[in-house]
Steps between C-alpha positions, in 0.01 A plus 500: 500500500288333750298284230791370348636369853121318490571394157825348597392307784702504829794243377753648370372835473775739633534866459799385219259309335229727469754800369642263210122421399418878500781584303461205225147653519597829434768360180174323334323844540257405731378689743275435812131631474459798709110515641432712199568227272297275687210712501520524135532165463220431744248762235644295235390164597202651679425635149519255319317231725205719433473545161536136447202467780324739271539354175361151612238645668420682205494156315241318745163442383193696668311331678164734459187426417528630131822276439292180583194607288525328149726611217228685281277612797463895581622537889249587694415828664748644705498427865299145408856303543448607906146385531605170517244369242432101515581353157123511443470844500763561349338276191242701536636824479725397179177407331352836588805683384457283189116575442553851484863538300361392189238807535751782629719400218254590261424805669851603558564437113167755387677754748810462312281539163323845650824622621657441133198711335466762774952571393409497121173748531708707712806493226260656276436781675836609464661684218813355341759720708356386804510157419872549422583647869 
């Protein structure tokens, strides 16, 4: 009852007064928030403040090392983004990356070839149930 004395402001406020507000108050059906309501209410908006923070957080570019590097560039190495490489070396270490890529690709794709001849030798060591299990 004290807050709605506040709300009500000194002039005019009599104890009359105040019982005709709670009672059209009460015919409306509304009640005042007990301080379990207005810890609810307090989660609520606490709540929902941060998943808003979260979501444009979440939206924010990176600011990394790897998100400045050009579009069709490998990152580099982990751990080079907190080196603090001059834009020199990091030229320098994107054409080293490059000079070598070509080469592991090539080896990477006669792995996959090996691996695809080592499964189909092995496949014909089995008999026909086992290939079924």
């Amino acid at each position: 009852m004290t807050h709605l004395r506040r709300a009500m402001g000194s002039a005019g406020a009599g104890p009359d007064r105040e019982g005709v507000l709670l009672r059209h108050l009460e015919r409306l059906g509304v009640r005042p928030m007990n301080r379990w309501n207005r810890c609810l209410l307090g989660l609520g908006v606490i709540t929902l403040l941060a998943a808003v923070w979260q979501t444009t957080s979440a939206q924010s570019p990176a600011t990394t090392p790897q998100a400045e590097a050009p579009a069709r560039q490998r990152p580099l190495p982990a751990n080079y983004g907190r080196l603090a490489l001059s834009d020199e070396q990091k030229k320098q270490a994107y054409g080293v990356l490059n000079e070598y890529q070509g080469r592991i690709d090539e080896l990477q794709q006669q792995i996959r070839k090996l691996l695809e001849e080592r499964d189909s030798k092995l496949q014909e060591v089995l008999t026909a149930a086992q290939k079924a299990r």
